[in-house]
N, C-alpha and C positions, 0 to 999 in steps of 0.2 A: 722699516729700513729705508722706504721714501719718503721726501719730506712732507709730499702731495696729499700723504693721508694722516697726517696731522694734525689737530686738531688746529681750526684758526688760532694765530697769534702764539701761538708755541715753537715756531719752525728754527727763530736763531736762539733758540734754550739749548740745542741740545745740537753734536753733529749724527753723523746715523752712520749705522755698521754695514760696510761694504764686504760681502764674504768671497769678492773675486770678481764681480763684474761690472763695478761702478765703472764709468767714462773717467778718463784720465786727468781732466780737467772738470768740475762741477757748471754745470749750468747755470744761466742766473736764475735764483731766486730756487733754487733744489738744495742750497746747504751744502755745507762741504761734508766729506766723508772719513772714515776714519777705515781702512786695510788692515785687520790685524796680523803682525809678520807671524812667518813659520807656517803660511797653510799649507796643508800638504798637496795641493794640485796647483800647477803651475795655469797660468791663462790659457795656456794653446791644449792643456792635458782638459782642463775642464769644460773648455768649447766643444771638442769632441765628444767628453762624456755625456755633455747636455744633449748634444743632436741626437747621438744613438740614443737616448733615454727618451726623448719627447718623440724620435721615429716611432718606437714601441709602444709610447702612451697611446697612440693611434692604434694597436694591434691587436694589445692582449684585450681578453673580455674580461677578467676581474680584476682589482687592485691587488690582489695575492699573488697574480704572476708578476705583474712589475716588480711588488716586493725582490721578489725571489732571485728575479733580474737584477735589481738594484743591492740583492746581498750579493748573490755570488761574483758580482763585477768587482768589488774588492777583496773578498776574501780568497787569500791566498792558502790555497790546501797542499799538504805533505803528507806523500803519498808515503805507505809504509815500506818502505825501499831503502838501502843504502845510501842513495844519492838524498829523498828526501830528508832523511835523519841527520845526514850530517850537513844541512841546509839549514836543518832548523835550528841546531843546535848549533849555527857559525851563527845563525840569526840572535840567538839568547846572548852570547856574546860580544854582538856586533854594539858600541855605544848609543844611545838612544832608543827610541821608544822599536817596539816589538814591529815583528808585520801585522801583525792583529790589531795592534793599535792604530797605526798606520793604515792598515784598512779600515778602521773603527771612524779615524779622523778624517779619512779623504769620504768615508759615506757622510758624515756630520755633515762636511762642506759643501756637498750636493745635495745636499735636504737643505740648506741656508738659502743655495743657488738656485731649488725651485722654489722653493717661500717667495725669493726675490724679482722671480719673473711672475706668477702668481701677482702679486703688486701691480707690476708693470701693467697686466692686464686689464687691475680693476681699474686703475688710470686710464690707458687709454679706452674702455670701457665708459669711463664719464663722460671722457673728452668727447666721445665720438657722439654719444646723447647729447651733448650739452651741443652740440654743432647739429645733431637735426631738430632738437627743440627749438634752437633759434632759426632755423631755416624756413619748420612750422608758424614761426610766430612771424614770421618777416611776411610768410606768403598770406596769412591771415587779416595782418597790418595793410599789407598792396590793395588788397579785395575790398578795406573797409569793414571787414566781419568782426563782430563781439562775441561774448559770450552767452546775450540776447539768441544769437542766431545760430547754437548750437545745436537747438531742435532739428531744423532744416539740415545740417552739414553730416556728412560721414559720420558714423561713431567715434568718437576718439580727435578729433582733427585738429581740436582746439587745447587737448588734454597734453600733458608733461608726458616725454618717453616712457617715463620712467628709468631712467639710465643715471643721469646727472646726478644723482644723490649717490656721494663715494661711500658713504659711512653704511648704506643700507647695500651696494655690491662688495665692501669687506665681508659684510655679515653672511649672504649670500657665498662666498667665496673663501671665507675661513674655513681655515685648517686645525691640526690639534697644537694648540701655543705650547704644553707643557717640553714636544718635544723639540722643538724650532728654540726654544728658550734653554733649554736644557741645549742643543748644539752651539749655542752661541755663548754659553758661559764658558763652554769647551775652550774655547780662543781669544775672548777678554783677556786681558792680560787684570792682573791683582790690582784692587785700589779704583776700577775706575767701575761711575755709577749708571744704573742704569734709570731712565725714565720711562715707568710707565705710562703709556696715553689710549691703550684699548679698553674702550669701558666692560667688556665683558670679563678681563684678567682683572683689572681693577675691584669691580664688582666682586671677586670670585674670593682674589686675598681678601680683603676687607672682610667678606664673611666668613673668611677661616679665620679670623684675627690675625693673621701675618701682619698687614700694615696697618694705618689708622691715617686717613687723611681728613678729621674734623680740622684740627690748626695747625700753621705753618711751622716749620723748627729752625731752629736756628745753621744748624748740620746742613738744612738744604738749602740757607741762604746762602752758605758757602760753598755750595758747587752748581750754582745758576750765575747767569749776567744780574748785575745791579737791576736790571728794568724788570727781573722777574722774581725779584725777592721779598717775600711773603705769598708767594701763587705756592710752594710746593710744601708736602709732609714729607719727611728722610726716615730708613726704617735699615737699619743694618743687620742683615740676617746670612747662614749659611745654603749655598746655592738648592739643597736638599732641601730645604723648608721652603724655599721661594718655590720651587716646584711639588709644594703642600705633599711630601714626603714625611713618613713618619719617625722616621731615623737614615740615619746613613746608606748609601749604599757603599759595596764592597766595590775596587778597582774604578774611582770617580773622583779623583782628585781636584778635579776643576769644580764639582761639588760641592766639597769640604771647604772651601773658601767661602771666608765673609765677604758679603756681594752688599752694598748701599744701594736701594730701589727708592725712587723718586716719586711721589705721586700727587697729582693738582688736588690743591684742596678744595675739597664740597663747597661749595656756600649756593645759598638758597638763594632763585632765582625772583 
């Protein structure tokens, strides 16, 4: 969803999915954003929900109480009562999607919303290494010291944070893609494609046979800029097989749609 963790030279291929919290305006050199309409949390409802959720990620001691947190904070229960029944039943009525759904969808977009701060982290996570590694290298550089003279210095002094490398704090910091992927087909709208660029999902279709990125297609030259045509494989599949599903599921419409996946093709380095 940022463009920071993109592989080099990919960044104006494609724009990136804002699930509610992009800046209003793009930054230079971050790629513009794409807001899918109809999410069912407004900006001022989803800032609140993130605070109270990230207070609590500080609280609970297992991931099973957050869950449980982050179920019942949308599900809306009717109680066996006169008042609830005929709630529920103005609800089945009511045009548009269910409150189940709508609790179903406002939880998707807060799992998008923490995927998306998740990010931010590993970002500023680099940034913050890549600024003491040069701080290290600058004060190393004053002193005159090499690598000769490592014996003599601190353990480590002359050594990389280890921070700076984004691709190895994704890995570190990855989450489960099947269901963040699965929340975001939710809200695509039909017809538009996605790129994959994480080598472990890549990796993963490839070995299910889902996609094939040996040569480029021609499908995918037509949904890249001119400057990146012949870089990508096109693979048009139903949203249940891209999330290596064995058949349908029941009540998943967003599912059931053919999704186009984009993937860089192999070539030997």
């Amino acid at each position: 969803m940022h463009a920071g963790l993109l592989p080099h030279g990919l960044t104006d291929a494609a724009v990136f999915f804002d699930p509610g919290l992009a800046p209003a305006a793009s930054e230079p050199g971050e790629g513009p954003y794409f807001r899918p309409s109809g999410l069912p949390l407004a900006p001022a409802e989803l800032a609140a929900v993130l605070l109270q959720y990230e207070a609590l990620e500080r609280e609970v001691r297992t991931p099973r109480e957050l869950d449980a947190f982050f179920s019942s904070r949308f599900e809306d229960a009717f109680p066996e009562t006169a008042h609830g029944i005929e709630d529920a039943l103005r609800d089945r009525m009511r045009p548009g999607p269910s409150a189940a759904e709508r609790a179903a969808a406002a939880k998707a977009q807060v799992g998008l919303c923490l995927a998306w701060r998740l990010e931010e982290k590993v970002l500023e996570l680099s940034g913050l290494g890549g600024g003491v590694e040069k701080s290290l290298q600058d004060f190393a550089a004053n002193l005159g010291l090499t690598d000769d003279d490592a014996d003599e210095l601190p353990p480590g002094l002359l050594d990389g944070t280890g921070l700076t490398d984004k691709d190895t704090l994704a890995g570190e910091f990855r989450g489960p893609w099947r269901p963040i992927l699965d929340a975001m087909l939710r809200f695509l709208p039909a017809g538009t494609a996605l790129a994959l660029t994480d080598p472990q999902i890549v990796d993963t279709l490839v070995d299910a046979g889902v996609v094939n990125r040996e040569t480029p297609s021609p499908q995918a030259d037509a949904l890249v800029p001119d400057s990146f045509r012949g870089r990508f494989a096109a693979a048009t599949l139903p949203g249940w097989r891209l999330l290596l599903d064995t058949r349908p599921r029941p009540g998943t419409p967003w599912l059931d749609a053919p999704r186009t996946v984009l993937v860089a093709v192999f070539t030997e380095e």
